[in-house]
Biopython code that builds the backbone (N, CA, C, O; Angstrom):
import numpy as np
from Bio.PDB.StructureBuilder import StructureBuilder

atoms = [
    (1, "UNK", "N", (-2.829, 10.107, -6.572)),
    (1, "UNK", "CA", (-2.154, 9.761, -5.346)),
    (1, "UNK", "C", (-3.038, 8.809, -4.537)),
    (1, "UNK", "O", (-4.256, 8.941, -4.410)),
    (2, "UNK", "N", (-2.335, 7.891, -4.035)),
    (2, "UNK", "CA", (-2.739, 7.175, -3.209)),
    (2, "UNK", "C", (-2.462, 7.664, -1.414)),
    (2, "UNK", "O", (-1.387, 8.069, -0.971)),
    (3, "UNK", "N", (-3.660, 7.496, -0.670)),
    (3, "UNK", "CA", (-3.672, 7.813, 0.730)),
    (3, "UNK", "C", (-3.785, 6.641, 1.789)),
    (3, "UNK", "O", (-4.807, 5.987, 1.998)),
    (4, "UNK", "N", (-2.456, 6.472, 2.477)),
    (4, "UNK", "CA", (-3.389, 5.778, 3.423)),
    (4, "UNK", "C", (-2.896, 5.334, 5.017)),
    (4, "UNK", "O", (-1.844, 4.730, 5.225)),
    (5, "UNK", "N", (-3.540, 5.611, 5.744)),
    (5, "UNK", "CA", (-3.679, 5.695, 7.544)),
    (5, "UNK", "C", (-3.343, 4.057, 7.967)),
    (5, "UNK", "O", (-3.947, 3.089, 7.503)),
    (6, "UNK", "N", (-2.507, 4.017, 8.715)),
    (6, "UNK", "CA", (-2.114, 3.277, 9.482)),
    (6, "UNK", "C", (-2.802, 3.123, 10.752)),
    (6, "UNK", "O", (-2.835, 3.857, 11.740)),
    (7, "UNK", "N", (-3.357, 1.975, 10.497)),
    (7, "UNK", "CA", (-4.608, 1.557, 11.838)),
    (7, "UNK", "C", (-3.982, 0.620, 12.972)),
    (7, "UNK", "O", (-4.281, 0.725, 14.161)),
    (8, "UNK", "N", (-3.023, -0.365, 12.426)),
    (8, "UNK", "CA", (-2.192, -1.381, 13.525)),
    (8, "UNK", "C", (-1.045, -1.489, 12.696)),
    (8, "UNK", "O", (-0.875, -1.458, 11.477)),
    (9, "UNK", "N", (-0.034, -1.674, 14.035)),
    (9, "UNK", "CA", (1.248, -1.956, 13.541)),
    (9, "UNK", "C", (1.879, -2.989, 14.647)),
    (9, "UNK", "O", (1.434, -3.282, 15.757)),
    (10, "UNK", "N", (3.120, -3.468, 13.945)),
    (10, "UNK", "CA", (3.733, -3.887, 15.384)),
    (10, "UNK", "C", (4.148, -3.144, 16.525)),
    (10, "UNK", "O", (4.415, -1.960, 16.732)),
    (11, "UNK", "N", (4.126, -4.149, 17.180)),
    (11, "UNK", "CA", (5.204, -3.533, 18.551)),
    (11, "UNK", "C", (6.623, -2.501, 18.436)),
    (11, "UNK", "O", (6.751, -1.289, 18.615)),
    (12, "UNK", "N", (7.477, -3.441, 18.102)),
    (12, "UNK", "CA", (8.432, -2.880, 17.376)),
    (12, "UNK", "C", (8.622, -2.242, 16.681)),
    (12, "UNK", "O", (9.707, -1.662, 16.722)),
    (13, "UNK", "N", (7.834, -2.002, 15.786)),
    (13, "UNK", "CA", (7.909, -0.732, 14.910)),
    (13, "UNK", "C", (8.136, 0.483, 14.846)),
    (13, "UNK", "O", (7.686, 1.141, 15.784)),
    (14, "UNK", "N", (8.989, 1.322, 13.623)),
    (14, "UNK", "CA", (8.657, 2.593, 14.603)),
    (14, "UNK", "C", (7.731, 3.748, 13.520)),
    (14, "UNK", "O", (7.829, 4.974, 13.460)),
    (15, "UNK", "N", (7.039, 3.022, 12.917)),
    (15, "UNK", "CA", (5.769, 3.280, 12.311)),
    (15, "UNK", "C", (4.471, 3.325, 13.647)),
    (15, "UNK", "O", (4.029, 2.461, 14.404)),
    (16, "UNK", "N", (4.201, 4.679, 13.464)),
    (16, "UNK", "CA", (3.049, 5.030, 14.498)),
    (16, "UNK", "C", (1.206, 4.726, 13.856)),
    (16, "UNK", "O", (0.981, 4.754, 12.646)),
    (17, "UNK", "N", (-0.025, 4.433, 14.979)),
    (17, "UNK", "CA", (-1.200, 4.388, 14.408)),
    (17, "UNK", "C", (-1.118, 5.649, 14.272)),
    (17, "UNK", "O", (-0.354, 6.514, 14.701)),
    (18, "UNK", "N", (-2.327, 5.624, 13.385)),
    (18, "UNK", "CA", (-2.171, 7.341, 12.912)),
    (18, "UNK", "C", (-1.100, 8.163, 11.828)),
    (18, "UNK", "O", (-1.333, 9.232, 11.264)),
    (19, "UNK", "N", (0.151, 7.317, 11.718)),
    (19, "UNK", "CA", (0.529, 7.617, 10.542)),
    (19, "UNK", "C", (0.414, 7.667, 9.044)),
    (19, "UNK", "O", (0.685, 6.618, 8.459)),
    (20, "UNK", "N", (-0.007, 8.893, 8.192)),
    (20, "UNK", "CA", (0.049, 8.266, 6.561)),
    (20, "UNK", "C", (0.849, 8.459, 6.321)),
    (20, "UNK", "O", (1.803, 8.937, 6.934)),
    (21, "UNK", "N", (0.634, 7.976, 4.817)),
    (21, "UNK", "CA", (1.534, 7.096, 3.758)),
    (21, "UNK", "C", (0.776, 7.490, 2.856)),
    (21, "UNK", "O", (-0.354, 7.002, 2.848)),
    (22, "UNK", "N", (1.205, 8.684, 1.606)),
    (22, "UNK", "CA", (1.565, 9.312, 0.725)),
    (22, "UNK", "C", (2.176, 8.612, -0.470)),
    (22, "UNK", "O", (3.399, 8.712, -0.570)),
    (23, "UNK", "N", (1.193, 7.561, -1.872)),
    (23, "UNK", "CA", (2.047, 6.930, -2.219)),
    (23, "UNK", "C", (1.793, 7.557, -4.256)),
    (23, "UNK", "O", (0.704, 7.304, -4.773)),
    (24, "UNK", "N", (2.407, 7.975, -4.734)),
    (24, "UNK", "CA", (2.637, 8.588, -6.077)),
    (24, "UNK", "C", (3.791, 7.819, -6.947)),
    (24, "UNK", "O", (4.689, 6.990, -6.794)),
    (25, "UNK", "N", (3.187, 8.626, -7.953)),
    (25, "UNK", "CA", (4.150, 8.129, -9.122)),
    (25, "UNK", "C", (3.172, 6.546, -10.007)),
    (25, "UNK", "O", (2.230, 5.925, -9.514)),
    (26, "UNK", "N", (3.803, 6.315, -11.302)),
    (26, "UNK", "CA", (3.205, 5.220, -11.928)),
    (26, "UNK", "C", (3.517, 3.979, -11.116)),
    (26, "UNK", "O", (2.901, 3.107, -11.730)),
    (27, "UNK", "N", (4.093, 3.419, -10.129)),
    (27, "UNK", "CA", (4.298, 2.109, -9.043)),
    (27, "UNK", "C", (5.063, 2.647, -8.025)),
    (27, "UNK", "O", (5.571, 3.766, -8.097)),
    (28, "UNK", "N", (5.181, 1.813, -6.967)),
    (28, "UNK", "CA", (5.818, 2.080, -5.980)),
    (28, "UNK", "C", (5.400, 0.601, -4.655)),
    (28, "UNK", "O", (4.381, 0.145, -4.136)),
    (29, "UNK", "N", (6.825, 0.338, -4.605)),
    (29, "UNK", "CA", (7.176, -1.413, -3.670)),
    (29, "UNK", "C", (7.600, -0.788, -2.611)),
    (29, "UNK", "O", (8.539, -0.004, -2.469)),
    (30, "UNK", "N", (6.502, -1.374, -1.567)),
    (30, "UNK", "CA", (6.452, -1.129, -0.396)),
    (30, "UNK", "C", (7.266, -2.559, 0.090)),
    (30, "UNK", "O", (6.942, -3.672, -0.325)),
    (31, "UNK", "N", (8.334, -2.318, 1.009)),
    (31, "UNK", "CA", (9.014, -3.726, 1.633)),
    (31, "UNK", "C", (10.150, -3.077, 2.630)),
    (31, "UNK", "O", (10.618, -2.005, 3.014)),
    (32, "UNK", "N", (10.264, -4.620, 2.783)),
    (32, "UNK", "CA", (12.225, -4.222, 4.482)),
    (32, "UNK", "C", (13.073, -3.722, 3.498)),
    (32, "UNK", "O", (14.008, -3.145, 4.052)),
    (33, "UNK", "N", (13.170, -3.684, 2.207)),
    (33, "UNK", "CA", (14.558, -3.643, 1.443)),
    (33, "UNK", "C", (14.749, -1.820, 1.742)),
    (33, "UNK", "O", (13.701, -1.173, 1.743)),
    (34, "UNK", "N", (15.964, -1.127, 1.963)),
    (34, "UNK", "CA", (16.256, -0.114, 1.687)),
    (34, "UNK", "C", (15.936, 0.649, 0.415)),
    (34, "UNK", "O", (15.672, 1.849, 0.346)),
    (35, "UNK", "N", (15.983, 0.009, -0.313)),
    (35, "UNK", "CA", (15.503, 0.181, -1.879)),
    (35, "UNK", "C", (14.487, 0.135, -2.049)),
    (35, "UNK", "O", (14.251, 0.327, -3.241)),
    (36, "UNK", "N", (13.324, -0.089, -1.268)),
    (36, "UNK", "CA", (11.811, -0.126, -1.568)),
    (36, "UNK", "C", (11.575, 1.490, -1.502)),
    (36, "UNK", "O", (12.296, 2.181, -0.783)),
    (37, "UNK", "N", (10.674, 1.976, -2.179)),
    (37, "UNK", "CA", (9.992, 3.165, -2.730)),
    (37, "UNK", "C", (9.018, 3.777, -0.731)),
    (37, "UNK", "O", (8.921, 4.927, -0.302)),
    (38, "UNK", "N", (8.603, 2.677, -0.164)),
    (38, "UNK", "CA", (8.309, 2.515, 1.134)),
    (38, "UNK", "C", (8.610, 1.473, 2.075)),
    (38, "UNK", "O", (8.313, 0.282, 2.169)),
    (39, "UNK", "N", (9.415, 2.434, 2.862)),
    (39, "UNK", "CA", (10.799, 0.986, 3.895)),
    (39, "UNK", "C", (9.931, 0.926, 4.762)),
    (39, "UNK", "O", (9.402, 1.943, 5.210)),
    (40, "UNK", "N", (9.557, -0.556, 5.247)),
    (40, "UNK", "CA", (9.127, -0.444, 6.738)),
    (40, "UNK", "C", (10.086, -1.701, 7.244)),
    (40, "UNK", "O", (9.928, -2.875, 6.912)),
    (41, "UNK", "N", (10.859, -1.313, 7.902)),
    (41, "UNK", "CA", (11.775, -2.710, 8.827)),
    (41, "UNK", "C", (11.185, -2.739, 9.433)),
    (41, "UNK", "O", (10.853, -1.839, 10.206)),
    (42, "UNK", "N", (10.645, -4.186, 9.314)),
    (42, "UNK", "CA", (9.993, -4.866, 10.329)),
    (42, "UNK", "C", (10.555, -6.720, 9.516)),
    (42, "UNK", "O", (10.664, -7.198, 8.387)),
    (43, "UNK", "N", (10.711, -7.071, 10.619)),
    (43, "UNK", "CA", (11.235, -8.968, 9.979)),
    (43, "UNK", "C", (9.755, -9.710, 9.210)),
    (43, "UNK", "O", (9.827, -10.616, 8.380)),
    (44, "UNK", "N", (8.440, -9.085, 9.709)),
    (44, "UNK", "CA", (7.746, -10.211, 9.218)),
    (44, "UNK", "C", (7.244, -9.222, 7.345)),
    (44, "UNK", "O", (6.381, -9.605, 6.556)),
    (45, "UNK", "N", (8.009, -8.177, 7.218)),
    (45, "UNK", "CA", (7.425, -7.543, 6.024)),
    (45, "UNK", "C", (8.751, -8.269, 5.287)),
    (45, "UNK", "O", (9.799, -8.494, 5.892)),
    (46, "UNK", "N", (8.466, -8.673, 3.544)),
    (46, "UNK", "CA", (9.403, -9.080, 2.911)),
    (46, "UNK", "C", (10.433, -8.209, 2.457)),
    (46, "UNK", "O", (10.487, -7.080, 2.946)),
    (47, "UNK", "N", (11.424, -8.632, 1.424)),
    (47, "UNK", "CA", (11.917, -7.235, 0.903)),
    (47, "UNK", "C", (10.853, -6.451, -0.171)),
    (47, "UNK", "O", (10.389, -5.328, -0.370)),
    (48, "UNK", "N", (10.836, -6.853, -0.332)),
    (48, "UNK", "CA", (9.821, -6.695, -1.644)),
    (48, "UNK", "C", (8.522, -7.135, -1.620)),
    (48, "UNK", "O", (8.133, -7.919, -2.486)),
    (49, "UNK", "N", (7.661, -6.667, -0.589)),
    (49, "UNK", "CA", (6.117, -7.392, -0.217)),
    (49, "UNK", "C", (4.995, -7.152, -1.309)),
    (49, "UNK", "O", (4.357, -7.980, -1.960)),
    (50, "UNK", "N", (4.943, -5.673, -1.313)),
    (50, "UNK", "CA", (3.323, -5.546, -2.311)),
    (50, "UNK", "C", (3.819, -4.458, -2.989)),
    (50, "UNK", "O", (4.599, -3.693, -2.422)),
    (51, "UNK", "N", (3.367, -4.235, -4.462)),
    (51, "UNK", "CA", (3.279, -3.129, -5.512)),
    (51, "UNK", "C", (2.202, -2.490, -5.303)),
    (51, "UNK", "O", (1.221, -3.179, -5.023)),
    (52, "UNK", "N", (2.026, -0.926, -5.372)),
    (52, "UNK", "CA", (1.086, -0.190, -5.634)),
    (52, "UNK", "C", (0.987, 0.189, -7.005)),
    (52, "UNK", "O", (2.134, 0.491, -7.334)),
    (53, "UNK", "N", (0.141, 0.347, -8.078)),
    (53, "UNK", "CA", (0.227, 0.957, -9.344)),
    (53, "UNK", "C", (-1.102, 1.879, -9.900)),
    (53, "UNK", "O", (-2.199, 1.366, -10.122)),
    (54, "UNK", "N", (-0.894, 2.908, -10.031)),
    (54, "UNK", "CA", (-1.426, 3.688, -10.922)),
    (54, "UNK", "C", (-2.269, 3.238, -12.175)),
    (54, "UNK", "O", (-1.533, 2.779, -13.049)),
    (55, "UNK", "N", (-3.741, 3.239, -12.543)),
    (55, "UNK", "CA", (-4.469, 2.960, -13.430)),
    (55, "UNK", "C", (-5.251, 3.730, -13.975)),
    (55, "UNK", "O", (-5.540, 4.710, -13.288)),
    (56, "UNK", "N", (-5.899, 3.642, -15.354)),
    (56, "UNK", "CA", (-6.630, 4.600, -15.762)),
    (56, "UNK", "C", (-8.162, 5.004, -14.696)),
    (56, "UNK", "O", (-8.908, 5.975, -14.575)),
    (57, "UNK", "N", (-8.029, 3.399, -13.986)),
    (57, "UNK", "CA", (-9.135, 3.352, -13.099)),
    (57, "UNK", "C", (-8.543, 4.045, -11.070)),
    (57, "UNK", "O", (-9.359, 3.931, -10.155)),
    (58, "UNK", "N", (-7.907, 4.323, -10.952)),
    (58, "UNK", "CA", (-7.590, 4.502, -9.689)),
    (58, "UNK", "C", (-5.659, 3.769, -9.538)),
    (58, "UNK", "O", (-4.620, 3.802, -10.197)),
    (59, "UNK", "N", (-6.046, 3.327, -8.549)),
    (59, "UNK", "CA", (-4.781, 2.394, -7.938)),
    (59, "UNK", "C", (-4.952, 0.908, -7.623)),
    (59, "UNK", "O", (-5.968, 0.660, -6.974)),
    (60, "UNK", "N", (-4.115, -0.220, -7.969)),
    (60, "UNK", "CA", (-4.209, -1.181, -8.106)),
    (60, "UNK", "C", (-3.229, -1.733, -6.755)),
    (60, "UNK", "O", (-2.298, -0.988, -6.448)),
    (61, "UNK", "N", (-3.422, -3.053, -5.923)),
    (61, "UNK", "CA", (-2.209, -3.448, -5.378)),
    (61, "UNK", "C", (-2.341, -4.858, -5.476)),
    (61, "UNK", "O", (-3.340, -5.575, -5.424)),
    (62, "UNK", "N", (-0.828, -5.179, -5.668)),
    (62, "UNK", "CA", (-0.684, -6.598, -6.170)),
    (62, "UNK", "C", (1.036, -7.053, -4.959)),
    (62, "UNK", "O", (2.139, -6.519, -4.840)),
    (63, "UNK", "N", (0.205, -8.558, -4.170)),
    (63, "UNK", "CA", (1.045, -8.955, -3.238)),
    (63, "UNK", "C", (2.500, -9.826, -4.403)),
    (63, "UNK", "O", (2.492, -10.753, -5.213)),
    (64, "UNK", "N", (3.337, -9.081, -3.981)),
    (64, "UNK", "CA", (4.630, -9.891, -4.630)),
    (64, "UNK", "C", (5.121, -10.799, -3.638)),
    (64, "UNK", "O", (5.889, -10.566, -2.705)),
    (65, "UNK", "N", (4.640, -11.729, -3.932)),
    (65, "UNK", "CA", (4.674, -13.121, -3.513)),
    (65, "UNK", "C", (5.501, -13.209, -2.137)),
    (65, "UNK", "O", (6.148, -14.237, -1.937)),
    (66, "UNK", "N", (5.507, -12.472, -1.452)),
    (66, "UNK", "CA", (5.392, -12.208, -0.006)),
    (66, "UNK", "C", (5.449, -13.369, 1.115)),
    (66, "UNK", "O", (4.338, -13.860, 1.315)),
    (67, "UNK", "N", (6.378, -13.859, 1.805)),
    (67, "UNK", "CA", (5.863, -14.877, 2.814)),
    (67, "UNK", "C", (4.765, -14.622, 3.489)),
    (67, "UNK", "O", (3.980, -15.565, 3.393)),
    (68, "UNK", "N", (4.286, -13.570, 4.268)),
    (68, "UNK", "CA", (3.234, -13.055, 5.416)),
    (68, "UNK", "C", (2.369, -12.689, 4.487)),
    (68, "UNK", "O", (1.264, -13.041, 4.900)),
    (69, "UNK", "N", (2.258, -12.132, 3.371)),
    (69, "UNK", "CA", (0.576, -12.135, 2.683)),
    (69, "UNK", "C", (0.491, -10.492, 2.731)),
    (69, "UNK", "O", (1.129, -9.609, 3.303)),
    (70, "UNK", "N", (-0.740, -10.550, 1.743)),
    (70, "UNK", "CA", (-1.340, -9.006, 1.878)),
    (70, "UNK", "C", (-2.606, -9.738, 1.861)),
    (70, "UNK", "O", (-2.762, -10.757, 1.187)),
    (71, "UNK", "N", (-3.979, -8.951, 2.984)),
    (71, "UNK", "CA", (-5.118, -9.227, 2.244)),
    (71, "UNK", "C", (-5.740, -8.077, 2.283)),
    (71, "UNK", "O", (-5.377, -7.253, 3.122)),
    (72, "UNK", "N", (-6.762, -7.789, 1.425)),
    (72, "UNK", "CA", (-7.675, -6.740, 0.567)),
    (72, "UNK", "C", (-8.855, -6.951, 1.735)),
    (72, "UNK", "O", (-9.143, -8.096, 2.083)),
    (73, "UNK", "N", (-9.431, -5.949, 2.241)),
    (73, "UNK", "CA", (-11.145, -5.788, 2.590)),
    (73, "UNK", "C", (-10.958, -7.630, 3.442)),
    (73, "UNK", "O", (-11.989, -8.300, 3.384)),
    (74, "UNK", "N", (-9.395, -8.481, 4.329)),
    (74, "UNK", "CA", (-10.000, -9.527, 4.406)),
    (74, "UNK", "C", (-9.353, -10.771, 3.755)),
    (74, "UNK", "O", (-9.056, -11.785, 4.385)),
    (75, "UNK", "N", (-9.168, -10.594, 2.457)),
    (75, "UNK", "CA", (-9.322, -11.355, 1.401)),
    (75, "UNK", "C", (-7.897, -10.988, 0.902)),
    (75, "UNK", "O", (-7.506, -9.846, 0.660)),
    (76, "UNK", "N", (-6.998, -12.439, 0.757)),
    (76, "UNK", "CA", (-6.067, -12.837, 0.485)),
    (76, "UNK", "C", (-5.918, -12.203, -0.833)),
    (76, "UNK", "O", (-6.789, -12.453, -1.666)),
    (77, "UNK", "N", (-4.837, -11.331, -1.185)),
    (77, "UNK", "CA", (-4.113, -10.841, -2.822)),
    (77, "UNK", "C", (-3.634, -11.664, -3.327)),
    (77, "UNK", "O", (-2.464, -11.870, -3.005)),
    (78, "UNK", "N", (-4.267, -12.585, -4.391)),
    (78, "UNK", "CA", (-3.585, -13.380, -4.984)),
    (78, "UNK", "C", (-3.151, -12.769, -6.785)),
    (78, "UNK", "O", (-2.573, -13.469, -7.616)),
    (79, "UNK", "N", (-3.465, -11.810, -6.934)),
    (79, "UNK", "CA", (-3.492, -10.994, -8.178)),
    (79, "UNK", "C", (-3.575, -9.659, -7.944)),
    (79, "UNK", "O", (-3.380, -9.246, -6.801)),
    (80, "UNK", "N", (-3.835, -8.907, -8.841)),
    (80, "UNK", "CA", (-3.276, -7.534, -8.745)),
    (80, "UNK", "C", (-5.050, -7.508, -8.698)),
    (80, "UNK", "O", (-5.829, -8.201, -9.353)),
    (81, "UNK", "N", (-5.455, -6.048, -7.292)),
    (81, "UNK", "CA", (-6.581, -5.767, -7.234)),
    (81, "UNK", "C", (-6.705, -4.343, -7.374)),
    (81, "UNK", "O", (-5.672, -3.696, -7.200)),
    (82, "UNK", "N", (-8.096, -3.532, -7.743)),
    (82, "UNK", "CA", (-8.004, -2.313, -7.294)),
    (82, "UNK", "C", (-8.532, -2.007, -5.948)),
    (82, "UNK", "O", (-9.352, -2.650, -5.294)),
    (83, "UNK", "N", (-7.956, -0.980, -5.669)),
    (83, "UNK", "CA", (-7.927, 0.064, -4.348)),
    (83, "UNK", "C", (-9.444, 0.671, -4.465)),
    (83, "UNK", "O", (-10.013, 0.949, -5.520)),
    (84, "UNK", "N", (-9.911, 0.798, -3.289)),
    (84, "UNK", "CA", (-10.687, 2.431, -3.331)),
    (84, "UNK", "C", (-11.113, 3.087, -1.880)),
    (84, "UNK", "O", (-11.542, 2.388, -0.961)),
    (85, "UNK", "N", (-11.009, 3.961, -1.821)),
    (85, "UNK", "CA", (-11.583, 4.370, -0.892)),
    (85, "UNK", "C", (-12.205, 4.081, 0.657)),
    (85, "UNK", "O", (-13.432, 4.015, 0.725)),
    (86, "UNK", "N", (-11.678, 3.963, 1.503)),
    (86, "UNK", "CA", (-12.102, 2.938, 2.855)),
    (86, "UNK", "C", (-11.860, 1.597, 3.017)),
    (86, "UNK", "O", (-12.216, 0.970, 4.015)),
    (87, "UNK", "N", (-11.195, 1.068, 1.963)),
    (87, "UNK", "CA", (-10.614, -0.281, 2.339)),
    (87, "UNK", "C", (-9.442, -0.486, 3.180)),
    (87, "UNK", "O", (-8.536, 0.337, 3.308)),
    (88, "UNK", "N", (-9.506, -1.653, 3.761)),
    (88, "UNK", "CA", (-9.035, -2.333, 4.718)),
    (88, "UNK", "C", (-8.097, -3.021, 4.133)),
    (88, "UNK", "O", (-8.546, -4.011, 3.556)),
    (89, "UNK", "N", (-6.370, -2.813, 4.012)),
    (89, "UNK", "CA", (-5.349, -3.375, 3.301)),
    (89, "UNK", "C", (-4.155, -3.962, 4.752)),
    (89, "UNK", "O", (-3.375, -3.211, 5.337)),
    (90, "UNK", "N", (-4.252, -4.752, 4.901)),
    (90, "UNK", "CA", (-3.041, -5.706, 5.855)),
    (90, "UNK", "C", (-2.068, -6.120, 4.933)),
    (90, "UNK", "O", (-2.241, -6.899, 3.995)),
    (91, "UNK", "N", (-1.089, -5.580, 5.240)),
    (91, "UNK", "CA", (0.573, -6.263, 4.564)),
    (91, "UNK", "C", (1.399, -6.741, 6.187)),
    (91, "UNK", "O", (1.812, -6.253, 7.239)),
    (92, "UNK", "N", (1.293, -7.699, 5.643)),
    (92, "UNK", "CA", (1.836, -8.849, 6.956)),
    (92, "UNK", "C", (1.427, -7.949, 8.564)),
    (92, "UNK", "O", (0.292, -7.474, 8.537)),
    (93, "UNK", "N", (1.996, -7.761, 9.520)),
    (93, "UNK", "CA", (1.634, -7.362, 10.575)),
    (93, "UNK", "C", (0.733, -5.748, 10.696)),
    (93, "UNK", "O", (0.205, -5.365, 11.740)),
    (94, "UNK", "N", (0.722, -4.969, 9.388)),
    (94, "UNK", "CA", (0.349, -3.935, 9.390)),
    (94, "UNK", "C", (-0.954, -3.357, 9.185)),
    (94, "UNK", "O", (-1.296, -4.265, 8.427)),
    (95, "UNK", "N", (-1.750, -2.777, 9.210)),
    (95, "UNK", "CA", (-3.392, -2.448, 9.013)),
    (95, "UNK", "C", (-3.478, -1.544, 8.269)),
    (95, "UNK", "O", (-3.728, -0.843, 9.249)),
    (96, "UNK", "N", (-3.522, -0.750, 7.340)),
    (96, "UNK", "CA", (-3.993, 0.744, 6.779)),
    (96, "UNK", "C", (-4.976, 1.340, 6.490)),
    (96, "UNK", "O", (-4.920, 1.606, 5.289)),
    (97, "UNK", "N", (-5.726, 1.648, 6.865)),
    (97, "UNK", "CA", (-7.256, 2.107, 5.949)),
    (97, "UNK", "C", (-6.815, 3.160, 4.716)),
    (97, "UNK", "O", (-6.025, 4.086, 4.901)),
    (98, "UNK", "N", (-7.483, 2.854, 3.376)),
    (98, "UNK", "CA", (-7.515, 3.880, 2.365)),
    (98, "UNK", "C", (-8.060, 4.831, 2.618)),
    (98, "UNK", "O", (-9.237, 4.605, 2.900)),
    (99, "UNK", "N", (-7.666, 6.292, 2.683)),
    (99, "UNK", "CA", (-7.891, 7.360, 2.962)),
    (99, "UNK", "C", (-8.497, 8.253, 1.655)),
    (99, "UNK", "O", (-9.355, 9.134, 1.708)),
    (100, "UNK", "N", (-7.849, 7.795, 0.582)),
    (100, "UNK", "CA", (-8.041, 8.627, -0.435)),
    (100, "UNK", "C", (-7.158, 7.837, -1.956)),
    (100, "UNK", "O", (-6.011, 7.397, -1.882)),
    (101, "UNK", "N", (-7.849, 7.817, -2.995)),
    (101, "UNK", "CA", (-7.031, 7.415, -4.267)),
    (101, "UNK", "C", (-7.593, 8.158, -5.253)),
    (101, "UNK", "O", (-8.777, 8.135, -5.592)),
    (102, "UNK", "N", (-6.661, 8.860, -5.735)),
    (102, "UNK", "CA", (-7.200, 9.993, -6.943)),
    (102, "UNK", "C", (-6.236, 8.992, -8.461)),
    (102, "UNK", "O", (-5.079, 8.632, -8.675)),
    (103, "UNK", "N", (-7.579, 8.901, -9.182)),
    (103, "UNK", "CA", (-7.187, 8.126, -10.367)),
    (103, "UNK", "C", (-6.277, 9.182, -11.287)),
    (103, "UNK", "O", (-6.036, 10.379, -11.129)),
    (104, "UNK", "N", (-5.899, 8.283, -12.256)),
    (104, "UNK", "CA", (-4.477, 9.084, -12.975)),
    (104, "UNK", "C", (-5.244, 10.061, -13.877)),
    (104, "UNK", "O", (-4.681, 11.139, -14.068)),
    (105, "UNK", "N", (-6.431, 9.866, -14.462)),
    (105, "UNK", "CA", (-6.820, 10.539, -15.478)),
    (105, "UNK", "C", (-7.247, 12.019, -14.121)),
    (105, "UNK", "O", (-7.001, 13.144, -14.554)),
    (106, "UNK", "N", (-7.533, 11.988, -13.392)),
    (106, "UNK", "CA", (-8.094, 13.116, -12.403)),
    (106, "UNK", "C", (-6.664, 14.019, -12.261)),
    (106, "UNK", "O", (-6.835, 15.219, -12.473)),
    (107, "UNK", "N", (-5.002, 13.527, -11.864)),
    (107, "UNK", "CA", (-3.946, 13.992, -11.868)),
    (107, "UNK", "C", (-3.648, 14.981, -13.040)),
    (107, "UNK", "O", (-3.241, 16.142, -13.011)),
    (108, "UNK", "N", (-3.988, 14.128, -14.121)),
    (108, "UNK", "CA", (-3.846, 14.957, -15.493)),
    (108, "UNK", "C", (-4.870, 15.991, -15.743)),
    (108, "UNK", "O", (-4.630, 17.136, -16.125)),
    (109, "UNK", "N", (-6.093, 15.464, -15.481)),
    (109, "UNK", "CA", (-7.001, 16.721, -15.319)),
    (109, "UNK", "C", (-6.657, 18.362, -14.594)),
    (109, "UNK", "O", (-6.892, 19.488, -15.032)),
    (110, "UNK", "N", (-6.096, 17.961, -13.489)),
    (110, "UNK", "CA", (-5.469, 19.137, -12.587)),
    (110, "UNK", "C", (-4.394, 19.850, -13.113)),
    (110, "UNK", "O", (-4.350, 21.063, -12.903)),
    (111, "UNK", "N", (-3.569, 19.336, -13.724)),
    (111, "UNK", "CA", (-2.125, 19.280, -14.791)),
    (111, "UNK", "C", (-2.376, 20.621, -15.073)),
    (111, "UNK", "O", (-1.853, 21.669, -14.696)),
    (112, "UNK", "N", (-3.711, 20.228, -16.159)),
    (112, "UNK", "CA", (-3.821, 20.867, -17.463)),
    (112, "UNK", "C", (-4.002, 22.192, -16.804)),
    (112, "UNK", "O", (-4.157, 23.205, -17.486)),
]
sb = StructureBuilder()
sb.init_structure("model")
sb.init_model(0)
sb.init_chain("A")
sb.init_seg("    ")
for serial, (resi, resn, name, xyz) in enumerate(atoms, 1):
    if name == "N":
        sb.init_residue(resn, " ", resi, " ")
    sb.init_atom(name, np.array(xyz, "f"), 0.0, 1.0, " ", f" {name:<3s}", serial, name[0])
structure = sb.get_structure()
């Protein structure tokens, strides 16, 4: 599972600081579309902004070609990156700090 805290948001929004975001499963598209896995209406998020995915190494996120951008720790997503722990992830107007990413092989570990 992926964890992660909402540090800034818009105005408008009705996503609060201080809110997480709980993100599981092998992917999951965060965007405005109703159909995204995580809705945030807001106009400057796309329908379809950024993928989260599940790896043998942790969690990966990759900006789907997004008008407003995702950047990593800063640094513009131009490819699929991994996640970890205390990073600093902006998807267009939004802030999150990583709270927590438990890699897939650790999920299965617990399984068993």
């Amino acid at each position: 599972m992926l964890r992660l805290m909402v540090i800034h948001c818009p105005r408008a929004s009705e996503t609060k600081v201080g809110s997480v975001v709980d993100i599981d499963g092998p992917s999951r598209v965060l965007g405005r579309s109703p159909r995204a896995h995580i809705f945030l209406d807001h106009p400057n998020i796309s329908r379809k902004h950024v993928v989260f995915s599940a790896s043998d190494r942790g969690w990966d996120v990759e900006d789907l070609r997004s008008t407003n951008g995702t950047r990593l720790n800063g640094r513009k997503v131009e490819r699929r990156q991994p996640i970890r722990r205390g990073d600093t992830l902006n998807v267009a107007d939004y802030r999150f700090r990583v709270l927590s990413v438990t890699r897939a092989a650790q999920l299965q570990d617990t399984a068993a």
